[in-house]
N, C-alpha and C positions, 0 to 999 in steps of 0.2 A: 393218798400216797405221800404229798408232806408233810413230816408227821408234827399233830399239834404239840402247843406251847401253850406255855402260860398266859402270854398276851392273847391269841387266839388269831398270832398271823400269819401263823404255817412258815413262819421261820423258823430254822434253826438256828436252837444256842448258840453264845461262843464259846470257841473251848474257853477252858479251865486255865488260870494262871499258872505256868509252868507246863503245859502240854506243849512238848517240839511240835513247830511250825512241820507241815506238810503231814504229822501220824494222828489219825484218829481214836480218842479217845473211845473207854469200850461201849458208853451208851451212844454216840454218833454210829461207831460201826455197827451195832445192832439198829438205830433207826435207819441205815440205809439197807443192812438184808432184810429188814420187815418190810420196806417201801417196795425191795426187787420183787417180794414175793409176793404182796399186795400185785403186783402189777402184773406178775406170771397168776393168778387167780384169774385178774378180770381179762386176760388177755384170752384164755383157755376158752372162755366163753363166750366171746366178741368175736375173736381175731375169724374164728371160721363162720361167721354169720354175718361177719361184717366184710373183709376183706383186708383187714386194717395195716398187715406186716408181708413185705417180702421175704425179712427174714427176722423172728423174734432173736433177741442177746442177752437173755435174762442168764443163762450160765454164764457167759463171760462178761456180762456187768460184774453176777458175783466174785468172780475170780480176780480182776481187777478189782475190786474196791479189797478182797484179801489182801495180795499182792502189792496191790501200789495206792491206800486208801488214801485220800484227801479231805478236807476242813477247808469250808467254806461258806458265803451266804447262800448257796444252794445246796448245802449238804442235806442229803435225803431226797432230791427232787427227780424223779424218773424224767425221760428225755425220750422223744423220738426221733429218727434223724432220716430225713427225704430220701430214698434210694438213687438223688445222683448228688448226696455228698456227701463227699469220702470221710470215712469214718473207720479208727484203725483195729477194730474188732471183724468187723467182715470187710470184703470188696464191694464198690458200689456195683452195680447192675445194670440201671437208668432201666430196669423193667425190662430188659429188653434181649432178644435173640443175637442181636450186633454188640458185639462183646469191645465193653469198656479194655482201655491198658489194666494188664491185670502183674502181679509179681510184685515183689518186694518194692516201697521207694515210689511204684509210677502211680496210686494216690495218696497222696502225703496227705496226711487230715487236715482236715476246713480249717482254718482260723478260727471262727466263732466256734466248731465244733472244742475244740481245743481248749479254747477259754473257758468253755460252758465245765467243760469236766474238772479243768483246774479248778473252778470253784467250789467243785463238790457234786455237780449233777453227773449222774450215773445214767449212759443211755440203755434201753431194755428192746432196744429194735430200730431196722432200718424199715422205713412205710412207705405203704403203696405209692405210688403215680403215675400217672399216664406216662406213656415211652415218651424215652428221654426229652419229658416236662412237656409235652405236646402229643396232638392228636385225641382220639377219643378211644376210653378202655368197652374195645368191643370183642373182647370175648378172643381176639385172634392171636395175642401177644402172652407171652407166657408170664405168671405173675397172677395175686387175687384180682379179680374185679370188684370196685369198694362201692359199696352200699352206704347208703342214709340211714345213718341210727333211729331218723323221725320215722320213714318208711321204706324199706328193702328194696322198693321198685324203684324206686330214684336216686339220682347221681347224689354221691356225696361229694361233689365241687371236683375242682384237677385246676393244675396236675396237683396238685399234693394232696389228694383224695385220703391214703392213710390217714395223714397226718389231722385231717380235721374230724374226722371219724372216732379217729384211737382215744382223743382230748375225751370226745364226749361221751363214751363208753368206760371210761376212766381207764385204757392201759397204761397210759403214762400220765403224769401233770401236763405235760407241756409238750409241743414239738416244732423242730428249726426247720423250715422251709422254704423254699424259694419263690418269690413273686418277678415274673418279665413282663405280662400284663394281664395280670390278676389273679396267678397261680396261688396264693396263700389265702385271699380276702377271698376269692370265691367260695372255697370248702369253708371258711370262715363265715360266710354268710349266708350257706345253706346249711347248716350243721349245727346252728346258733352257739359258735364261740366266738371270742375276741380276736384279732388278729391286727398284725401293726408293723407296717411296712415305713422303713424310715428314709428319709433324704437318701438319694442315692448314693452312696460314697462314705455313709457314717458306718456300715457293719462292711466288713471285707467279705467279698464273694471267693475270695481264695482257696481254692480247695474244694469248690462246687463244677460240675460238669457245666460248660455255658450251652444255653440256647440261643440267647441272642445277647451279646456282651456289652451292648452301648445299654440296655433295660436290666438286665436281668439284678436282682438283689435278695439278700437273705435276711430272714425275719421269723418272729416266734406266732406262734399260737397255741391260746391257753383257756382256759377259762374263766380270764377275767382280766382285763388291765392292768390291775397290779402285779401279775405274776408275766405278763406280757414288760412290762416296765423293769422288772429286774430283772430278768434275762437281757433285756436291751442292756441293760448297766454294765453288764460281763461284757457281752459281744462287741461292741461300740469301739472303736480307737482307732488308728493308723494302724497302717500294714505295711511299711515304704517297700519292705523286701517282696511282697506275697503279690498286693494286687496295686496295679496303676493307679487305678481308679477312685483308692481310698484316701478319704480326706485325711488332711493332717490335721485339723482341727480334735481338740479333745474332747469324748463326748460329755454331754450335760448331767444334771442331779436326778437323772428321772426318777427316784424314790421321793425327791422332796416333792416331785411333781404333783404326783399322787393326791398330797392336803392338797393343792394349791386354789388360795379361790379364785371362782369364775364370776361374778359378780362382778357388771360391768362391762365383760369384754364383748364385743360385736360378734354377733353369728349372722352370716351371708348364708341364704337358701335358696339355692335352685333346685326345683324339686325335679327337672329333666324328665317330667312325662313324656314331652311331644319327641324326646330320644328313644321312647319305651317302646322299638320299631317289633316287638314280640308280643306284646300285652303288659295291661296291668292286671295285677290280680287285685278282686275287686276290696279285698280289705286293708290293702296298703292303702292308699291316702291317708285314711281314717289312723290307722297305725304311726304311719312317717308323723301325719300330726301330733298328736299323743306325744311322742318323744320329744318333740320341739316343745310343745305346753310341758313338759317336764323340764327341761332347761332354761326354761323363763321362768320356773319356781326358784331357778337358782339364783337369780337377779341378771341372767343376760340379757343382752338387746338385739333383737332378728332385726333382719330387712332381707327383703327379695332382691337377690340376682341374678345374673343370665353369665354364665360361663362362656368365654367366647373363643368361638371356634371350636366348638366343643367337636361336631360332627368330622371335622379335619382331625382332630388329636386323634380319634378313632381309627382314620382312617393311615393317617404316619405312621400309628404306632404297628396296624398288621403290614404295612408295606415291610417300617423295618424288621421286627419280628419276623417274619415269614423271610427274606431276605437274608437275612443272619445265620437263621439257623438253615437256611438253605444250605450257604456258604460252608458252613462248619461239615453239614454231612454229603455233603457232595458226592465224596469220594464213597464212601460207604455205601451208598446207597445205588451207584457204578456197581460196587463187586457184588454190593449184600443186599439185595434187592428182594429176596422174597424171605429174610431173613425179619426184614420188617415188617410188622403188624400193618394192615390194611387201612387204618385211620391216619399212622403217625407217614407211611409212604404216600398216601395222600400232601396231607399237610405241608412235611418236608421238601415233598415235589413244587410245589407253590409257588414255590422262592422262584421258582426257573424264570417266570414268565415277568419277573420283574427287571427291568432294564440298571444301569448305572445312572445315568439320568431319574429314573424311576426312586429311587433307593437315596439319589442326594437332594433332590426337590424334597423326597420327606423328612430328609433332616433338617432343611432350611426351614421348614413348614414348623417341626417342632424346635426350633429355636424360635421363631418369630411369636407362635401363641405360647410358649411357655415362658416367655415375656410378661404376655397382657395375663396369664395367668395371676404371676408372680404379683402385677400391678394391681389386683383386686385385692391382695392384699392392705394397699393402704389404707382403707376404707373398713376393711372389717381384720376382726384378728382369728376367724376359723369361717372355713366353709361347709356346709351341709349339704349331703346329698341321697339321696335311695344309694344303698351299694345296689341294689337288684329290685327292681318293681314285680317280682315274683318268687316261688318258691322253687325247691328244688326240680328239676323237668321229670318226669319217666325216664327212664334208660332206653325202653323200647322205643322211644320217640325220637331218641338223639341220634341221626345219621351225620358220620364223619364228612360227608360229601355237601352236606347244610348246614353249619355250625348255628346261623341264623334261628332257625328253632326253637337253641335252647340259648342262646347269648346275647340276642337282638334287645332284652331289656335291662343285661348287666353292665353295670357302669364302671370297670374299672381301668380297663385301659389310657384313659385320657391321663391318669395320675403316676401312672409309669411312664409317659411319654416326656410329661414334664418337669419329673423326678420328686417331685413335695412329696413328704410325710402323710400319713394315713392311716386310723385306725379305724378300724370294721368291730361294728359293735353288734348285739340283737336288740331288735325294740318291740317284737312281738312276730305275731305268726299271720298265717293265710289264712282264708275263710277253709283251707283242707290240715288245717295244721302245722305248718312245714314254717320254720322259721324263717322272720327278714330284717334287714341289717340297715344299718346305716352308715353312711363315709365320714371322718370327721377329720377334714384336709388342712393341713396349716401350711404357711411360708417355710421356706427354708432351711432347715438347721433349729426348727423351729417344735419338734418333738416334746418336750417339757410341755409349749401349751398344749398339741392333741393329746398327750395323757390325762395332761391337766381336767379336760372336759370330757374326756371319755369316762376318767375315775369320778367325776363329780355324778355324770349319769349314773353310772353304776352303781352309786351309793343311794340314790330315790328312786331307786328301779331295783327289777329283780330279774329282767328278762336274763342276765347271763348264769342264774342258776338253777332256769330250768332244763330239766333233763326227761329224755322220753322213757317211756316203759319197756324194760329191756327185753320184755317177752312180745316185743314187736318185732325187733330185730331177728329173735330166735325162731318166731314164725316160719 
């Protein structure tokens, strides 16, 4: 869908000397209606086998890019956008019977969604998720239920289920999603694409529905790092009007990042088996290994470490989580009670039973270990870890009422608790197929180097270009 060059980077041209600023030239606007319709193709095919769109927008991507065409570093790149952020071709939904503010003005489009278009990305659909970014998609809530492009009977990750789906089926390049504790890098990690969750506060969550707003952040997933790295380069800035919470800081070169070499810098590895409270599958070790002997080809230097407090971070992070997004639906769920899907009335109900006391002990808990977090750093300059010591679960397996199940051996939460950077990468599969990932955590504001080493992998590896047989899916 982006369509090749000459160099062979799936960038687009620049215009042409003398082409006014903001009109696109006639071969840009023809590679973005071949890219909509490349993307209405594989969508036709995917979308109802997979689950992938609450609502496809390939006629009014076309109609805007006629209308009000744009020139940019992402001219020609399709886009999918999370159904709970606001995006101004359709209304968001958040999947759900409990109806979002709807009418003119009450969702004002995302920031990142915004930037992403000014630069030329054209979106072609709003994607699945579990109700409003939580709970589990069991069949009760209106909306697709999304499938695993590896295998139909298994989850394709949540909430942003579409969105990691749709990458790998190719409806779009890429799609903007949200991660609270581990909403992007999950489907990212079962689905085997890239995903890349950055400091909190460097992409503005503006114009996304919250679930829980001291966690919650917005991030790309794509098929590969580089295309994860320039979407970060659009989205990235201050927001002073939109969101609190965004830094003023200006974001970094992440394209230069990309070359950048790793040769020399320290990688920390905790492999967090004895966390794996769900199982290992028995061909990770052997895999997570592999990858690491792949990054000591590049000239880095491992050493074993122990994350600390790790099993606290897990548990801050659903006190707050669960807590927050209590808070927010309270009310609704007073009037709108069977209007709610049976997983997410679950989930949402949860928060009840958590006290004040309850809810500020786990904030002091996650400021004191995102501390000694942050302090591992000195010592090394990225850390390593399983994103999931297993493949994607069965769907029939996963009850809303036992998340443990299916999440007992995914590791993400800890790094939304304590805000670092993260990219989710693939480094091979299960002994049943199903793709598995790995975490690559950096310090602070520190994004440049996790690209840095996620693109160097990427370049001695191939795991992020495989793709399943689509006549599995269609099954």
């Amino acid at each position: 869908m982006i369509p090749e060059t000459e160099n062979g980077t799936g960038r687009a041209a620049p215009a042409e000397s003398g082409t006014a600023a903001g009109a696109a030239p006639a071969g840009a606007r023809d590679a973005v209606t071949e890219a909509v319709e490349r993307s209405r193709a594989a969508s036709a095919v995917a979308d109802k086998a997979l689950g992938v769109f609450v609502q496809p927008l390939h006629d009014e991507a076309l109609r805007a890019h006629r209308e009000h065409p744009r020139v940019g570093p992402l001219t020609g790149l399709t886009l999918g956008v999370k159904d709970i952020i606001f995006e101004s071709s359709a209304p968001a939904t958040a999947q759900s019977r409990v109806a979002l503010a709807s009418g003119p003005g009450a969702q004002p489009e995302a920031t990142a969604v915004r930037r992403l278009k000014d630069a030329g990305a054209v979106v072609v659909g709003k994607t699945a998720t579990m109700e409003y970014a939580l709970g589990v998609q069991d069949g009760s809530g209106p909306g697709p239920l999304s499938v695993n492009p590896w295998s139909p009977e298994r989850w394709a990750g949540g909430s942003s289920s579409g969105s990691g789906n749709g990458v790998v089926a190719g409806c779009f390049d890429a799609a903007i999603a949200t991660d609270t504790t581990g909403s992007l890098r999950i489907p990212a990690a079962y689905t085997g694409t890239t995903g890349l969750k950055a400091t909190r506060g460097l992409v503005p969550v503006t114009g996304t529905y919250p679930l829980a707003p001291s966690l919650d952040t917005v991030g790309p997933i794509a098929g590969s790092i580089d295309l994860c790295a320039r979407l970060l380069q659009v989205m990235a800035g201050p927001d002073p009007e939109g969101d609190p919470f965004a830094a003023d800081a200006p974001p970094g070169d992440y394209l230069a990042a990309l070359g950048a070499e790793v040769a020399g810098l320290r990688v920390g590895v905790d492999t967090l088996t004895e966390h794996a409270d769900a199982g290992v599958d028995p061909a990770q070790p052997a895999v997570f290994a592999r990858a690491l002997k792949a990054l000591d080809t590049l000239g880095t230097r491992r050493s074993a470490l122990t994350v600390p407090g790790y099993p606290l971070l897990n548990v801050a992070g659903n006190v707050i989580m669960l807590a927050e997004a209590h808070e927010i639906h309270h009310d609704t769920l007073v009037s709108d009670w069977a209007d709610y899907g049976r997983g997410a009335r679950w989930v949402f109900s949860a928060g009840e039973s958590f006290s004040a006391r309850d809810y500020l002990r786990a904030q002091r808990v996650r400021t004191s270990l995102s501390r000694g977090v942050q302090a591992l750093f000195r010592d090394v300059d990225v850390l390593i870890t399983p994103t999931c010591h297993l493949g994607a679960p069965r769907l029939d397996a996963m009850h809303p009422l036992d998340p443990s199940t299916y999440l007992g051996s995914m590791h993400t939460t800890a790094w939304s608790v304590t805000g670092h950077p993260v990219a989710v990468v693939p480094i091979g599969f299960t002994e049943d197929g199903l793709p598995l990932s790995m975490s690559i955590v950096g310090p602070y504001w520190a994004e440049e180097r996790v690209i840095a080493v996620a693109a160097a992998f990427q370049r001695v590896t191939e795991h992020h270009l495989r793709r399943p047989d689509p006549s599995a899916a269609a099954a």
